[in-house]
C-alpha positions in Angstrom: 0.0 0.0 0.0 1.1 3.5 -0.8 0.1 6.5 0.3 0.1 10.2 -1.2 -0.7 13.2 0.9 -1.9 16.4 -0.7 -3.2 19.9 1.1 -6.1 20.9 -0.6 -6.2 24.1 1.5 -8.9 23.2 3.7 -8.8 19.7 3.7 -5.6 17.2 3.4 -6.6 14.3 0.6 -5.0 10.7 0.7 -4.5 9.0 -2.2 -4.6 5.6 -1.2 -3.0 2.9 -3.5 -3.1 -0.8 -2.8 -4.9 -3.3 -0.2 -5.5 -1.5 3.1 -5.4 -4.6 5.6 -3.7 -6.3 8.6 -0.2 -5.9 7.2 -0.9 -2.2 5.7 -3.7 -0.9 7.9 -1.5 0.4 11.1 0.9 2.9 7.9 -2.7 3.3 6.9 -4.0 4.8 10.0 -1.0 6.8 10.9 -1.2 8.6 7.8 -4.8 9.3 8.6 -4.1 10.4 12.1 -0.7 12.9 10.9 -3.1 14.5 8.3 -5.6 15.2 11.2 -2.5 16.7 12.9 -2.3 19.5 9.9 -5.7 19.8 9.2 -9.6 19.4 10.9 -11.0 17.7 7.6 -9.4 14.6 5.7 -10.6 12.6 2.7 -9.1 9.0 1.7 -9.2 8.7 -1.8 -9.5 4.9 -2.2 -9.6 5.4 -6.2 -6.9 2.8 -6.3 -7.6 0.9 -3.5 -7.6 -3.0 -4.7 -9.2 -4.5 -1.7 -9.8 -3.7 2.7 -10.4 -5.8 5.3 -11.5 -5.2 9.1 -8.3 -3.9 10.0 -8.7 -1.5 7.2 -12.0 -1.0 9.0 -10.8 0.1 11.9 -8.3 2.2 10.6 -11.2 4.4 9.0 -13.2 4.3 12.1 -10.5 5.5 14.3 -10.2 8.4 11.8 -14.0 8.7 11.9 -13.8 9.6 16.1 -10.5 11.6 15.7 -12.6 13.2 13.4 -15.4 14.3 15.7 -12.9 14.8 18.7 -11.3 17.1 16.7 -15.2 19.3 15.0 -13.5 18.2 11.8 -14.7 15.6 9.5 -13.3 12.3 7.3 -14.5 11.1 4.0 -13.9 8.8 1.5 -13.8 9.3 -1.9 -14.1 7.1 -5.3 -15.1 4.2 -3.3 -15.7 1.5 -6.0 -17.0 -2.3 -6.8 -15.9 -4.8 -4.3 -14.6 -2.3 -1.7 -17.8 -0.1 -1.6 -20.4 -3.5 -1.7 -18.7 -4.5 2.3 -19.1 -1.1 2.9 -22.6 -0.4 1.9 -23.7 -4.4 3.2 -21.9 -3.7 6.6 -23.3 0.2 6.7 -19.9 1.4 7.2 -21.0 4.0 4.7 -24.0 5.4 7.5 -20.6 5.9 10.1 -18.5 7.7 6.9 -19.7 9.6 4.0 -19.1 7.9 0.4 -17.9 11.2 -1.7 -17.9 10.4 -6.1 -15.5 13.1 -6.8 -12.9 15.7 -4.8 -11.6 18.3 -6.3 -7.6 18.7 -5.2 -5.8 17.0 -8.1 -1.8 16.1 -8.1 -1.0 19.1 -10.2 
């Protein structure tokens, strides 16, 4: 898994790349958790992501309370096929808001 951090300004967007899952999930979630150090309001990109699993999960949901701890909030973006299906069957997607589009590019 790879991880690109871009300041949007008022938000810091992740582009995630990869599985996000018990051997990525903890790089996963500190990346999360040093964007909420710079800013109150983070989107994960998972454009790219290939596959997540509970760990992955978890990762998001501690980003979901740091989050609210912090009056900030954390989305995900281009959540696709496989990857959004668990979330919408586990209504993950009721605890994090599914975004289509964000509008910070790489360039």
């Amino acid at each position: 898994m790879n991880v690109i951090v871009l300041d949007c300004g008022n938000y810091i967007r992740l582009l995630v790349e990869g599985r996000v899952d018990t051997n990525t999930s903890a790089k996963f979630q500190q990346e999360v958790l040093s964007a909420f150090q710079r800013k109150r309001d983070v989107v994960a990109d998972f454009l790219n992501v290939s596959a997540i699993s509970g760990a992955g999960f978890r990762a998001l949901l501690i980003g979901q309370k740091t989050a609210v701890s912090k009056g900030g909030t954390f989305r995900l973006a281009n959540v696709f096929g496989l990857t959004k299906n668990v979330q919408e069957l586990s209504g993950f997607n009721r605890i994090l808001p599914l975004e289509q589009k964000v509008d910070c590019d790489l360039f």
